[in-house]
PQR file of N, CA, C, O and H, with PARSE charges and radii, in Angstrom:
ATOM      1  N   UNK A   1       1.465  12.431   6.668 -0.4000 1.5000
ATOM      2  CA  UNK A   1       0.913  12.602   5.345 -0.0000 2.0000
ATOM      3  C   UNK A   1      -0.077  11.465   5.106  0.5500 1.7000
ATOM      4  O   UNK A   1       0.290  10.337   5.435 -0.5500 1.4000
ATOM      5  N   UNK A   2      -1.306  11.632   4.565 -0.4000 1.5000
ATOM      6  CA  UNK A   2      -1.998  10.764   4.111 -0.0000 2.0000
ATOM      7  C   UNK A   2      -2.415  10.350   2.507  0.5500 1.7000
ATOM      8  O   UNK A   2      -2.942  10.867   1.522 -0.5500 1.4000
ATOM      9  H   UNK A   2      -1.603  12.548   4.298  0.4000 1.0000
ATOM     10  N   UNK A   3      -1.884   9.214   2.883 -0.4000 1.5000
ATOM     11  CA  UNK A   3      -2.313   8.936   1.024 -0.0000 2.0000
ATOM     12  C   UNK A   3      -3.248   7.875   0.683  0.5500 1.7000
ATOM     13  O   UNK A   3      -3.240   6.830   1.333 -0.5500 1.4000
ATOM     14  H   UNK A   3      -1.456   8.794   3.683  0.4000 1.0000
ATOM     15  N   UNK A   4      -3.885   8.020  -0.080 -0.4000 1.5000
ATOM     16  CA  UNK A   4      -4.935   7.252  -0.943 -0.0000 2.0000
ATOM     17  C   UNK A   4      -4.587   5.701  -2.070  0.5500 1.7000
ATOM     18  O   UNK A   4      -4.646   5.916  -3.280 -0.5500 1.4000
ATOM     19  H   UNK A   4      -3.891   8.869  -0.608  0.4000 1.0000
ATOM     20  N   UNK A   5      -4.307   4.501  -1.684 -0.4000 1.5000
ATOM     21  CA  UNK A   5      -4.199   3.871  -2.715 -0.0000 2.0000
ATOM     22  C   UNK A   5      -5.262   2.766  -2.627  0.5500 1.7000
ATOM     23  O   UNK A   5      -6.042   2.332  -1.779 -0.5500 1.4000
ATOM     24  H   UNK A   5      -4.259   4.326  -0.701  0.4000 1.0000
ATOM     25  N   UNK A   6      -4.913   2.506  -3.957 -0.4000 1.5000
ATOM     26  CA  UNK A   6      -6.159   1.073  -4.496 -0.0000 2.0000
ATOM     27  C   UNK A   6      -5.043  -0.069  -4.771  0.5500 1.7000
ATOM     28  O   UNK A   6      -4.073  -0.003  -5.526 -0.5500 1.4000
ATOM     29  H   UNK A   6      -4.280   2.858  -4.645  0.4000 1.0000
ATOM     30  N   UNK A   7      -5.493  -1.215  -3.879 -0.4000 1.5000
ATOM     31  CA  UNK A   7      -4.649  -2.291  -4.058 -0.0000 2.0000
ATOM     32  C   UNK A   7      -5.153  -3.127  -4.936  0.5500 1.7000
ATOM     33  O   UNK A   7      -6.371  -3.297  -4.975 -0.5500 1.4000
ATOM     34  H   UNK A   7      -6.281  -1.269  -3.266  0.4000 1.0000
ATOM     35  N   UNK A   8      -4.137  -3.919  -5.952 -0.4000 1.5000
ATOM     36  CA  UNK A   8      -4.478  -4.681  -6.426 -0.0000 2.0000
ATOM     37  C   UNK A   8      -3.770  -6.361  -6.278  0.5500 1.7000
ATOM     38  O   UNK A   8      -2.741  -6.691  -6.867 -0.5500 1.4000
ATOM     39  H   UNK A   8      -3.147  -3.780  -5.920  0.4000 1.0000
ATOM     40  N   UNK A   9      -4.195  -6.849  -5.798 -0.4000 1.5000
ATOM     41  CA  UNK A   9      -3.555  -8.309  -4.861 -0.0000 2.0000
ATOM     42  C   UNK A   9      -3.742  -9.263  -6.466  0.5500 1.7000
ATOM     43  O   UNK A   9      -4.350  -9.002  -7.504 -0.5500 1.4000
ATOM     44  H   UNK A   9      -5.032  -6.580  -5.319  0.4000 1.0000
ATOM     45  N   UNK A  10      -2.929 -10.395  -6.048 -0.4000 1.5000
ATOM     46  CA  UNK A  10      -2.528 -11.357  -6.855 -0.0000 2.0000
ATOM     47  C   UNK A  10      -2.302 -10.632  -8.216  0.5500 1.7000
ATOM     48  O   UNK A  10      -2.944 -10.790  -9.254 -0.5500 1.4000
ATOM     49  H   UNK A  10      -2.435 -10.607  -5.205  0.4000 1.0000
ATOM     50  N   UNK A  11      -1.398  -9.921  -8.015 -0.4000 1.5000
ATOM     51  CA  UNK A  11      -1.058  -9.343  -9.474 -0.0000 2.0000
ATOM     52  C   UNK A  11       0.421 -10.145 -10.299  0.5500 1.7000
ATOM     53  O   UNK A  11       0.952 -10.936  -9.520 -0.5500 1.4000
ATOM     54  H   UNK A  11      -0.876  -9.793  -7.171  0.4000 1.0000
ATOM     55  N   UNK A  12       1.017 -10.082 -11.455 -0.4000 1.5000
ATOM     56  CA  UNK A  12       1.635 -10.748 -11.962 -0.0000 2.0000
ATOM     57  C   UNK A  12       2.773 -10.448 -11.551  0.5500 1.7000
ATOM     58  O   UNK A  12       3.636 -11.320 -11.444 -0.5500 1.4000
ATOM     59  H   UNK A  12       0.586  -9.439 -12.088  0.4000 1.0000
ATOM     60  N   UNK A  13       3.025  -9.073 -11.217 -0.4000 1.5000
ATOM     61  CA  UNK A  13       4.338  -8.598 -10.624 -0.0000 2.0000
ATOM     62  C   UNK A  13       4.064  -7.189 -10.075  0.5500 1.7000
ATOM     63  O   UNK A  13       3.229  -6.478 -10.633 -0.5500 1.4000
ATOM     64  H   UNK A  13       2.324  -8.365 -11.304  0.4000 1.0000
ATOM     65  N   UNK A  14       4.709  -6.788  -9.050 -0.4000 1.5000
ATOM     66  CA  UNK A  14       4.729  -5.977  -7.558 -0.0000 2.0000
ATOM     67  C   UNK A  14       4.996  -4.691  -8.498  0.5500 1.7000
ATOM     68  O   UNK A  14       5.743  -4.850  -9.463 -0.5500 1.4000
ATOM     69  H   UNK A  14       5.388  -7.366  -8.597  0.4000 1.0000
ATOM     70  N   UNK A  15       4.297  -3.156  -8.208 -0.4000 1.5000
ATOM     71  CA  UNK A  15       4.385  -2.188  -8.843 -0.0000 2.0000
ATOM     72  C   UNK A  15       3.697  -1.340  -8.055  0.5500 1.7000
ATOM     73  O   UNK A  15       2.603  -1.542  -7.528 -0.5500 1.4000
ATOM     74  H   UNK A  15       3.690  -3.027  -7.424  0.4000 1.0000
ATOM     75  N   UNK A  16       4.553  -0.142  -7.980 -0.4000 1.5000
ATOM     76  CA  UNK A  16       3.601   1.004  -7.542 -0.0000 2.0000
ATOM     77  C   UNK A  16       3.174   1.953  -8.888  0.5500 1.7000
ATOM     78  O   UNK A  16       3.935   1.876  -9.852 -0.5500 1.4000
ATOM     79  H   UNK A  16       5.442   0.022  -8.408  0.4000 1.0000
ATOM     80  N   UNK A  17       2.019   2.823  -8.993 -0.4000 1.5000
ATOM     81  CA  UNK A  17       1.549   3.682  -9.728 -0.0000 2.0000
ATOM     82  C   UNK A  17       1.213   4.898  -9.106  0.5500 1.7000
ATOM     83  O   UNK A  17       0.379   4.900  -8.201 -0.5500 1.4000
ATOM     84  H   UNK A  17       1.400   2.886  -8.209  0.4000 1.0000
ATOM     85  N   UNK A  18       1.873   6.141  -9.559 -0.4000 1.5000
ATOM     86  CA  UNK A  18       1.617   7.247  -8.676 -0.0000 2.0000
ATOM     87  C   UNK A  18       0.721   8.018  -9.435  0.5500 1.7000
ATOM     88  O   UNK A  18       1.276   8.624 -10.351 -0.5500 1.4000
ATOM     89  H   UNK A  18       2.550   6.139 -10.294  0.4000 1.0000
ATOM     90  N   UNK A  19      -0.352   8.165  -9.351 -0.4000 1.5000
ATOM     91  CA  UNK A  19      -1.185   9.118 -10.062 -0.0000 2.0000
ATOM     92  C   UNK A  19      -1.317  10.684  -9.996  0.5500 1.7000
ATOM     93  O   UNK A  19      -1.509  11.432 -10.955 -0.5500 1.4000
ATOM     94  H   UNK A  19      -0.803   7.672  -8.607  0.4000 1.0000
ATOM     95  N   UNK A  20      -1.185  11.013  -8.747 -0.4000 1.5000
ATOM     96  CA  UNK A  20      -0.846  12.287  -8.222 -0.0000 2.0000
ATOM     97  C   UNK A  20      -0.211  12.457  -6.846  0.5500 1.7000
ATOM     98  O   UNK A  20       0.212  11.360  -6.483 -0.5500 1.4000
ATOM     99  H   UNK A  20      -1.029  10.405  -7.968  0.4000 1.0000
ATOM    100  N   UNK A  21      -0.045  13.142  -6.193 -0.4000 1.5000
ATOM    101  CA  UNK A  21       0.499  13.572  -4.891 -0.0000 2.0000
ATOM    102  C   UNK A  21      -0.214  12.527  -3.735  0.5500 1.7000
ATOM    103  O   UNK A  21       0.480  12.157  -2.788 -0.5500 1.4000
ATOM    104  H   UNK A  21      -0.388  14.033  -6.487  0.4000 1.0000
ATOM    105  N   UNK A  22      -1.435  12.135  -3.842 -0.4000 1.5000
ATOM    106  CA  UNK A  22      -2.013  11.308  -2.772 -0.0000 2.0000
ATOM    107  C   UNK A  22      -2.668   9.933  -2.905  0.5500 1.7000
ATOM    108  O   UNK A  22      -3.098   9.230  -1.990 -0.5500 1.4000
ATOM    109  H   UNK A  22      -1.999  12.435  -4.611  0.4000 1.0000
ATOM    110  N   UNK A  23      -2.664   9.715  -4.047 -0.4000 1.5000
ATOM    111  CA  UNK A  23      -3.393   8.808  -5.047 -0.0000 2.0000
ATOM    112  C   UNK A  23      -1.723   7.707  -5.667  0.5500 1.7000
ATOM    113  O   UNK A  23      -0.616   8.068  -6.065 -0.5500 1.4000
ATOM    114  H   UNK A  23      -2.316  10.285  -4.790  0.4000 1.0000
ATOM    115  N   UNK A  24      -2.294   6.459  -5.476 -0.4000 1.5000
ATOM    116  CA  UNK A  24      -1.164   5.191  -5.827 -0.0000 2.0000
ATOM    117  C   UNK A  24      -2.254   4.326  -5.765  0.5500 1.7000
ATOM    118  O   UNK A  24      -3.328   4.304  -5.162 -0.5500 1.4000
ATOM    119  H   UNK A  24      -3.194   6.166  -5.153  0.4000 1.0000
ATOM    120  N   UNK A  25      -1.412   3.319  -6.906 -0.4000 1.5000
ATOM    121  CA  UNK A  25      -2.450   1.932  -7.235 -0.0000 2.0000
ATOM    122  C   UNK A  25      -1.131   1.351  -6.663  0.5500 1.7000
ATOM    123  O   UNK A  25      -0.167   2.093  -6.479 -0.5500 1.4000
ATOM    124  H   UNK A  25      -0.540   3.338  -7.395  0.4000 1.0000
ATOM    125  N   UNK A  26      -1.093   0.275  -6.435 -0.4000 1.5000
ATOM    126  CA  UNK A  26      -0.431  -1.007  -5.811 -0.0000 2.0000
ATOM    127  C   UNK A  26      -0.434  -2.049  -6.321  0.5500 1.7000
ATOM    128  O   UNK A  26      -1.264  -2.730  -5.719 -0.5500 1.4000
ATOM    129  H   UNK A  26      -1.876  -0.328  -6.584  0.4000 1.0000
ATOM    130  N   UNK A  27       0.032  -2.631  -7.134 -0.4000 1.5000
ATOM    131  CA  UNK A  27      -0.256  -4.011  -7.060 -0.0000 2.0000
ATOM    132  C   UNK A  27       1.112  -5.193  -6.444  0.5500 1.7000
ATOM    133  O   UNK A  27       2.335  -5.065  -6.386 -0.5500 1.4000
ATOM    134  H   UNK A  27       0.707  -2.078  -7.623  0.4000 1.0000
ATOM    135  N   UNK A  28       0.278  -6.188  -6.105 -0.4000 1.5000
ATOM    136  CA  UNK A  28       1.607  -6.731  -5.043 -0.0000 2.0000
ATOM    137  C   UNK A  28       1.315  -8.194  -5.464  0.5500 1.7000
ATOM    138  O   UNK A  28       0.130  -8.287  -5.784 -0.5500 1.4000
ATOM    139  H   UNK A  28      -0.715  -6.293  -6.151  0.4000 1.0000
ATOM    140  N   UNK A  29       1.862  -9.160  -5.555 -0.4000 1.5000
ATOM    141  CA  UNK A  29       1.818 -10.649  -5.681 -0.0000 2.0000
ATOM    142  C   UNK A  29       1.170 -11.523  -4.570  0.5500 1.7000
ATOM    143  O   UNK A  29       1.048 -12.723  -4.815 -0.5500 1.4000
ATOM    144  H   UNK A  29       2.825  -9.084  -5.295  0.4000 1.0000
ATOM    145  N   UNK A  30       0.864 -11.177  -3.713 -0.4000 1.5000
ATOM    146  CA  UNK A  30       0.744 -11.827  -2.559 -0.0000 2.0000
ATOM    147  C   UNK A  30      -1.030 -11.525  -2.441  0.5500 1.7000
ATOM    148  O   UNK A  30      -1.588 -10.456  -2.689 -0.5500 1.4000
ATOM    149  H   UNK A  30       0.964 -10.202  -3.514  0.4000 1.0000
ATOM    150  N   UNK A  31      -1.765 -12.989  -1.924 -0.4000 1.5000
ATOM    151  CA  UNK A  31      -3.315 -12.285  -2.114 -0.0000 2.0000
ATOM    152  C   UNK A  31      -3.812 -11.986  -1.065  0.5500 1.7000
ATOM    153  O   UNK A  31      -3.008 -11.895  -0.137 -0.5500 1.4000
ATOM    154  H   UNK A  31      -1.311 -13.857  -1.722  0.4000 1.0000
ATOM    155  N   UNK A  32      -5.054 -11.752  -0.792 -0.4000 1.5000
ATOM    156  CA  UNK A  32      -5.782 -10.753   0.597 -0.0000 2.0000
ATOM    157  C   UNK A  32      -6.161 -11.316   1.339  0.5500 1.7000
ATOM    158  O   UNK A  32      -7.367 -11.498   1.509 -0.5500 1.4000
ATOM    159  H   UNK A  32      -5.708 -11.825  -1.545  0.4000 1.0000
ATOM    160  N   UNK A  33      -4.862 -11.990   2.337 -0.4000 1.5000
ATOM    161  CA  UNK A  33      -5.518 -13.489   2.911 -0.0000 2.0000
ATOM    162  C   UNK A  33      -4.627 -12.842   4.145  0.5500 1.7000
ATOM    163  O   UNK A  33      -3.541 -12.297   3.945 -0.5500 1.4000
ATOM    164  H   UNK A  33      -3.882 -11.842   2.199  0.4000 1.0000
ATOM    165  N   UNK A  34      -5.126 -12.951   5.213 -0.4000 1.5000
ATOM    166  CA  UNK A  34      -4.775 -13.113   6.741 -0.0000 2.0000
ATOM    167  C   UNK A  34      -3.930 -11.858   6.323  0.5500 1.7000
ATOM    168  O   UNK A  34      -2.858 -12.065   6.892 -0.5500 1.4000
ATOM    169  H   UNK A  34      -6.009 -13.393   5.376  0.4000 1.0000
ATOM    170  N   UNK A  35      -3.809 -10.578   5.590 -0.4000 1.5000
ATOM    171  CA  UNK A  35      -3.095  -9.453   5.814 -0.0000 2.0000
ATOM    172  C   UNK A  35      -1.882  -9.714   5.000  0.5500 1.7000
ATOM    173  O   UNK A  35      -0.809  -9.143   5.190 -0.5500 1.4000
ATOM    174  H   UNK A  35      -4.680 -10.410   5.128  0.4000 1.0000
ATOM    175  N   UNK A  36      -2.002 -10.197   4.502 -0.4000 1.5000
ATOM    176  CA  UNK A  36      -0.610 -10.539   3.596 -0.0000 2.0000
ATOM    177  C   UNK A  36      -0.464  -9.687   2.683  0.5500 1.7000
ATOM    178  O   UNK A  36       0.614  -9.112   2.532 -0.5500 1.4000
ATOM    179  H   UNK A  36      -2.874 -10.662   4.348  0.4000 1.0000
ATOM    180  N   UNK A  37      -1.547  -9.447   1.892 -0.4000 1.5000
ATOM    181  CA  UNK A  37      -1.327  -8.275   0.619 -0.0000 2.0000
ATOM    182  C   UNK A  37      -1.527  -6.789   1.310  0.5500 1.7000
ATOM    183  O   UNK A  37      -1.336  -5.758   0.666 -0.5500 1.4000
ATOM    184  H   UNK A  37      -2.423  -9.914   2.015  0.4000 1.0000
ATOM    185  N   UNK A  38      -1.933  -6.797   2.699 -0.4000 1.5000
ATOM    186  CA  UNK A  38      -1.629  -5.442   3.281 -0.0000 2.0000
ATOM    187  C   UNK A  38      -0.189  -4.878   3.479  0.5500 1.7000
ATOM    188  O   UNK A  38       0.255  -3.751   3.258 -0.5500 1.4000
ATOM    189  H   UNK A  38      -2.088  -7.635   3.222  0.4000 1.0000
ATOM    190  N   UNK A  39       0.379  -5.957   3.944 -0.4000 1.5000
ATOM    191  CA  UNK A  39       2.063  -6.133   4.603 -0.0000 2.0000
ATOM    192  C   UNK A  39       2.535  -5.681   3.494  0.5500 1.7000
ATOM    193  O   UNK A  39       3.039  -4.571   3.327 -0.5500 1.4000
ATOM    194  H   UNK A  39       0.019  -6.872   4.124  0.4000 1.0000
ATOM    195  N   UNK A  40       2.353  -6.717   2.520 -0.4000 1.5000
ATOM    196  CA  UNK A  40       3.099  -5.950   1.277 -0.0000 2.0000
ATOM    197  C   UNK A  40       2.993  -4.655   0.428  0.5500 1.7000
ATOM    198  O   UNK A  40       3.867  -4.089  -0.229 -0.5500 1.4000
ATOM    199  H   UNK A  40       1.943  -7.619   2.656  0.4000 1.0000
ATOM    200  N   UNK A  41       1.452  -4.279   0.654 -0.4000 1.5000
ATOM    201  CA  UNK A  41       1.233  -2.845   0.161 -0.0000 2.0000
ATOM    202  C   UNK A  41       2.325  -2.052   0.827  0.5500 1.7000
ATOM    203  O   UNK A  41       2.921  -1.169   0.211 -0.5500 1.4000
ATOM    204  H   UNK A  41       0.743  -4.739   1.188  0.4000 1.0000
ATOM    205  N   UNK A  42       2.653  -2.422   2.353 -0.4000 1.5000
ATOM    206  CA  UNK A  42       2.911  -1.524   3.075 -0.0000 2.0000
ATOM    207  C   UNK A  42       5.087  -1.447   2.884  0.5500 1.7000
ATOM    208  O   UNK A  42       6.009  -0.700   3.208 -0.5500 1.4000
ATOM    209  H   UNK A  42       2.169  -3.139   2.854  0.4000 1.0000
ATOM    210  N   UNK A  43       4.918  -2.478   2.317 -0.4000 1.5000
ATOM    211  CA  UNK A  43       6.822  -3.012   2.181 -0.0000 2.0000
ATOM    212  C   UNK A  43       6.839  -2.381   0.554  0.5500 1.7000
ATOM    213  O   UNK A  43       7.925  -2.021   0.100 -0.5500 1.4000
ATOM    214  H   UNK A  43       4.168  -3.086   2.053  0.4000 1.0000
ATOM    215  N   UNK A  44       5.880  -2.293  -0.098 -0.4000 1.5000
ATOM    216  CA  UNK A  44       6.079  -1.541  -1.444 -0.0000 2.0000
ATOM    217  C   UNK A  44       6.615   0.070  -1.112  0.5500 1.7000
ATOM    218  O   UNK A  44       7.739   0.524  -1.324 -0.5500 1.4000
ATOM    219  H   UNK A  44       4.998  -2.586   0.270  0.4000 1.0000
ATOM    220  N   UNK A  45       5.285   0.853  -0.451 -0.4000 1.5000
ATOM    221  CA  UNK A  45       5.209   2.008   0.094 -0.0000 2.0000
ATOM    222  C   UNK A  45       6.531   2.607   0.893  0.5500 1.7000
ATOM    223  O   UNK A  45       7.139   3.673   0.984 -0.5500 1.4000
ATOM    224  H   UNK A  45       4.372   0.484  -0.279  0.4000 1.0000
ATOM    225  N   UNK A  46       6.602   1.196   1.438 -0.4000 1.5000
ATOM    226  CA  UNK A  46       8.457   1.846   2.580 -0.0000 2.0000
ATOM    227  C   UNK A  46       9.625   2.207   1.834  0.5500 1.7000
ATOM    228  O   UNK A  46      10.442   3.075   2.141 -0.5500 1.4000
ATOM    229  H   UNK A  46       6.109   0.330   1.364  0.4000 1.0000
ATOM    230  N   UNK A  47       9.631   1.283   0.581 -0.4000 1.5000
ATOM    231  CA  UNK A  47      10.561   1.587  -0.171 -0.0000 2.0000
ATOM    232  C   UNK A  47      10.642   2.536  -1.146  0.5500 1.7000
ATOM    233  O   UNK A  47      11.626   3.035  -1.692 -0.5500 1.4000
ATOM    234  H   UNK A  47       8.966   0.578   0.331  0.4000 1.0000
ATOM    235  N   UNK A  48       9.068   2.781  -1.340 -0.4000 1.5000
ATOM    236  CA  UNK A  48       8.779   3.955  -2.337 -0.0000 2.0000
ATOM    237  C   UNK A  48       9.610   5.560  -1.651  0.5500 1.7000
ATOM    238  O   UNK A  48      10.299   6.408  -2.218 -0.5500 1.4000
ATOM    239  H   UNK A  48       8.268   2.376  -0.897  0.4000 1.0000
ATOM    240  N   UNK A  49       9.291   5.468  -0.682 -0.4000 1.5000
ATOM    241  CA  UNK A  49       9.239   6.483   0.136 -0.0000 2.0000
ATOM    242  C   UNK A  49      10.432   6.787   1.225  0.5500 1.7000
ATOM    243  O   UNK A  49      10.675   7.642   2.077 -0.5500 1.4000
ATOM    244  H   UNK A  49       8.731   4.779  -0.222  0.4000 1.0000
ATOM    245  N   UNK A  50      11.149   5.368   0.607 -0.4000 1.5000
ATOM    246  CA  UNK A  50      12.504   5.066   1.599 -0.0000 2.0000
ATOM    247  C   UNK A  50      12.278   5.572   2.893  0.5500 1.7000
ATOM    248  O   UNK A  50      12.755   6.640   3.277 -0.5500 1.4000
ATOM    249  H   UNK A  50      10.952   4.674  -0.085  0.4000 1.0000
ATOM    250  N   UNK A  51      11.616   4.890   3.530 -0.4000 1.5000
ATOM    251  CA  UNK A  51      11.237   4.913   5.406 -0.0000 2.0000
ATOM    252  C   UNK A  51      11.101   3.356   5.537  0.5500 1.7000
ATOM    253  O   UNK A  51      11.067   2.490   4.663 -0.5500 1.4000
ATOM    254  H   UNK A  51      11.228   4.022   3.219  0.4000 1.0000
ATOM    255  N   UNK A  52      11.040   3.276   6.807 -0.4000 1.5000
ATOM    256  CA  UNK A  52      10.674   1.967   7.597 -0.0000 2.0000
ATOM    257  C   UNK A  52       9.174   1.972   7.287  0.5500 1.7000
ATOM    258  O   UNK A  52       8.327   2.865   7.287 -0.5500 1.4000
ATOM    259  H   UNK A  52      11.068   3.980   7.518  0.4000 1.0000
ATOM    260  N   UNK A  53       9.129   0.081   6.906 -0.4000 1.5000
ATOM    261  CA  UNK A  53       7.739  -0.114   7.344 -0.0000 2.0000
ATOM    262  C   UNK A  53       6.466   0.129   8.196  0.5500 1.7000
ATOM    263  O   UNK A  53       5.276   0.176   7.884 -0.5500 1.4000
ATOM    264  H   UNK A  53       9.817  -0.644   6.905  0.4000 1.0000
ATOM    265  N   UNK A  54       7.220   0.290   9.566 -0.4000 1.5000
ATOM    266  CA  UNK A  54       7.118   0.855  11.050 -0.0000 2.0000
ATOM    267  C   UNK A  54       6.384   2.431  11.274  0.5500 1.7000
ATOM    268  O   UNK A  54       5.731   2.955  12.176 -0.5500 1.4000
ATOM    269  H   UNK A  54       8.187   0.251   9.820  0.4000 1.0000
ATOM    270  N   UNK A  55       6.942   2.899   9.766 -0.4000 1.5000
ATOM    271  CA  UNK A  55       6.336   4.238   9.747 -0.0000 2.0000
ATOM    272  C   UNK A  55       5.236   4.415   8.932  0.5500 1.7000
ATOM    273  O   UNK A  55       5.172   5.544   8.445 -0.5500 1.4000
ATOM    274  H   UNK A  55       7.473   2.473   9.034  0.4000 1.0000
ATOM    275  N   UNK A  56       4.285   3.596   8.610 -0.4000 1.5000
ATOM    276  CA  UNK A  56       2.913   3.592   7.402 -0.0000 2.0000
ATOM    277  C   UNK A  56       2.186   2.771   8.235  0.5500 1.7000
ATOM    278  O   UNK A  56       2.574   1.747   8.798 -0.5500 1.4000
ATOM    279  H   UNK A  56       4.337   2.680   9.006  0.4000 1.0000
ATOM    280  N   UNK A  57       0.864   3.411   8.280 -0.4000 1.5000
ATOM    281  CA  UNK A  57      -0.079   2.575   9.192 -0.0000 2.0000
ATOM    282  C   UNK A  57      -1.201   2.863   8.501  0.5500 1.7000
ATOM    283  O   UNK A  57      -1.475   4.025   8.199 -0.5500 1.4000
ATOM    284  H   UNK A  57       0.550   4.243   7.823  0.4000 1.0000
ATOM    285  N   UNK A  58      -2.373   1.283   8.009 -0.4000 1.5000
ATOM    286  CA  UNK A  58      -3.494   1.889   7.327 -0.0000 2.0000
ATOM    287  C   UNK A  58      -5.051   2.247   8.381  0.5500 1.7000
ATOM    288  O   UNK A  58      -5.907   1.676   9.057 -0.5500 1.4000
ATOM    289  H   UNK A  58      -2.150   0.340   8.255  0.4000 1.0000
ATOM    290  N   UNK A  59      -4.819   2.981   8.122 -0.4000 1.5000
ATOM    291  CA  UNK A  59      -6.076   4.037   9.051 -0.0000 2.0000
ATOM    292  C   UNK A  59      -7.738   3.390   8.686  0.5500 1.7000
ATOM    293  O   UNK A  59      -8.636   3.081   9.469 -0.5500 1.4000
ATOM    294  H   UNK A  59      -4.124   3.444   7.573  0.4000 1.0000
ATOM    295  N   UNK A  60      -7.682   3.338   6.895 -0.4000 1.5000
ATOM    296  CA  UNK A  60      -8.771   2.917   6.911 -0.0000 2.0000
ATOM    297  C   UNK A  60      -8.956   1.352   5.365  0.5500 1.7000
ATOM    298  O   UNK A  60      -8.237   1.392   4.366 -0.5500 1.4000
ATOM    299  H   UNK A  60      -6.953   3.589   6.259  0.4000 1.0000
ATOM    300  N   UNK A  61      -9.937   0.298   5.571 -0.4000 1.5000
ATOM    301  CA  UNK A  61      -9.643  -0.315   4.268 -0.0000 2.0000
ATOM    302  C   UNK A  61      -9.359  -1.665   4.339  0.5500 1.7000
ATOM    303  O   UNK A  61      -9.458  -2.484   3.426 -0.5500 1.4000
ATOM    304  H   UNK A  61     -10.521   0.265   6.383  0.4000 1.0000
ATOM    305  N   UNK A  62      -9.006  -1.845   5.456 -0.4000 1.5000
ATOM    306  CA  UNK A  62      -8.181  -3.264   5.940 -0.0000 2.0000
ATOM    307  C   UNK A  62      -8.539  -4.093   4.827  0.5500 1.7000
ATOM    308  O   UNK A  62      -7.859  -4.576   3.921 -0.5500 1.4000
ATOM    309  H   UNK A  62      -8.926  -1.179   6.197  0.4000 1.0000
ATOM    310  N   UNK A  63      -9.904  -4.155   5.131 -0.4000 1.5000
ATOM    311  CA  UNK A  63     -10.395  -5.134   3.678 -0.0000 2.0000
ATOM    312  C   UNK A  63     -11.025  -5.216   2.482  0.5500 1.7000
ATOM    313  O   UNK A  63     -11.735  -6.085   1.976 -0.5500 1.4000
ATOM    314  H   UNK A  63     -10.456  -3.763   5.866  0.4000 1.0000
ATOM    315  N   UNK A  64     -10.538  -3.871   2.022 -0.4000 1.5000
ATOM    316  CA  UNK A  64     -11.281  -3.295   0.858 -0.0000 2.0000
ATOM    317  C   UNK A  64     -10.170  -2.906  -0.090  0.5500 1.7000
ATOM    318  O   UNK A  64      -9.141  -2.568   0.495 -0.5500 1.4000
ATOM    319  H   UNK A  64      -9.962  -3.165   2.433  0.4000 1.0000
ATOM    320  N   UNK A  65     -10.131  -2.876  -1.236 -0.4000 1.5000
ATOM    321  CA  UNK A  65      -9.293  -2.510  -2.096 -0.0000 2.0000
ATOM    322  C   UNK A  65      -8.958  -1.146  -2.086  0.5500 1.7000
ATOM    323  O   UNK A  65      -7.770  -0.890  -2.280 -0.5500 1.4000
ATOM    324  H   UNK A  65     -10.967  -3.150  -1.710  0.4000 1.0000
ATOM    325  N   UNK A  66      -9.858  -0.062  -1.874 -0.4000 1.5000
ATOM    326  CA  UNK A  66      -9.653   1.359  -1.518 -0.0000 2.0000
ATOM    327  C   UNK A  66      -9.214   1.491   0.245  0.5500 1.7000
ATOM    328  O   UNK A  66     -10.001   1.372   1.184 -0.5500 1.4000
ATOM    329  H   UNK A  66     -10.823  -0.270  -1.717  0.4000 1.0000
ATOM    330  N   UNK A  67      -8.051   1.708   0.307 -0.4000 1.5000
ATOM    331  CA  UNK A  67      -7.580   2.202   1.405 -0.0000 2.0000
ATOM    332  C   UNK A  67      -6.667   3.693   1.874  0.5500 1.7000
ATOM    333  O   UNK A  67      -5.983   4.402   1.135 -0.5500 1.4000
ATOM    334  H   UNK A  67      -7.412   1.804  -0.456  0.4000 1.0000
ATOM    335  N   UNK A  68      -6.848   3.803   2.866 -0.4000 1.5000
ATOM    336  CA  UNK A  68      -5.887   5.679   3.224 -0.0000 2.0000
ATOM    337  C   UNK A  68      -5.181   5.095   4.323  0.5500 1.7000
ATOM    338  O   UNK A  68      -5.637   4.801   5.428 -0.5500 1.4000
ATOM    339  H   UNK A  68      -7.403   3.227   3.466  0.4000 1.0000
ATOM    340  N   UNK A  69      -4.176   4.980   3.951 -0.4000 1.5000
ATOM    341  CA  UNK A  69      -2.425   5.542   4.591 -0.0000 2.0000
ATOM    342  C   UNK A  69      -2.083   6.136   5.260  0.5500 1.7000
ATOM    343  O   UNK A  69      -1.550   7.063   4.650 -0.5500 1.4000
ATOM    344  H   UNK A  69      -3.805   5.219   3.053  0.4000 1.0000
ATOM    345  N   UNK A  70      -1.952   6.363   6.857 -0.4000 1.5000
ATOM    346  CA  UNK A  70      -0.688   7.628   7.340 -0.0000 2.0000
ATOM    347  C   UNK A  70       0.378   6.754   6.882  0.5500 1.7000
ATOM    348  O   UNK A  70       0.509   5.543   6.709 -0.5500 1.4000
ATOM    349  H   UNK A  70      -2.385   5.610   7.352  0.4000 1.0000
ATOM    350  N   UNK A  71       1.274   8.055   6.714 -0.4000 1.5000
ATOM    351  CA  UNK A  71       2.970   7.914   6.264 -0.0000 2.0000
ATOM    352  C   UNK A  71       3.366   8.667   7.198  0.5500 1.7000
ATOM    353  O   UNK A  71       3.218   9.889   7.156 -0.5500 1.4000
ATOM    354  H   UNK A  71       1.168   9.039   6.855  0.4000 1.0000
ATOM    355  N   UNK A  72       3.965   7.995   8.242 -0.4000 1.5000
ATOM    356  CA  UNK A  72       5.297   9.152   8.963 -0.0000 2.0000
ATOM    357  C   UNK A  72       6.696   9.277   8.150  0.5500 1.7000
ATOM    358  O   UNK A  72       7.362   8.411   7.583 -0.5500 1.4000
ATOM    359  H   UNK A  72       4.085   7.003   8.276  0.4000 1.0000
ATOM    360  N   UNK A  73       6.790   9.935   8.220 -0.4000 1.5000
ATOM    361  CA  UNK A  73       8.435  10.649   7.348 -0.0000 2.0000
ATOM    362  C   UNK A  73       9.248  11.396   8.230  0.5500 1.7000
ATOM    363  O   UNK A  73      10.297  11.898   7.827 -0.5500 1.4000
ATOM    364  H   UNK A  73       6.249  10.639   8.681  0.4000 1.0000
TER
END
């Protein structure tokens, strides 16, 4: 499955926002430094979705606030 979110790094506190079926905002505490606020997009998402981390890989975005998601499930 592929999904669409917009991260928002150094935020005040860690939250997912589901807007529709493919679409999530993120925001995570941790800022966009050496992959850190990726990791955590991605430890938000695992739990959203109750899977392993292991199973979400970002395809595209690395360093852009707009990024797309595979989710294995």
């Amino acid at each position: 499955m592929k999904i669409f979110v917009k991260a928002k790094p150094n935020a005040k506190e860690e939250k997912l926002e589901k807007i529709d079926e493919e679409h999530f905002i993120v925001s995570v505490k941790e800022p966009p430094v050496q992959g850190r606020a990726n990791a955590a997009i991605i430890k938000v998402l695992a739990l959203y979705f109750l899977i392993s981390p292991s199973n979400i890989r970002i395809i595209s975005g690395f360093t852009s606030k707009s990024k797309i998601l595979d989710i294995q499930q």
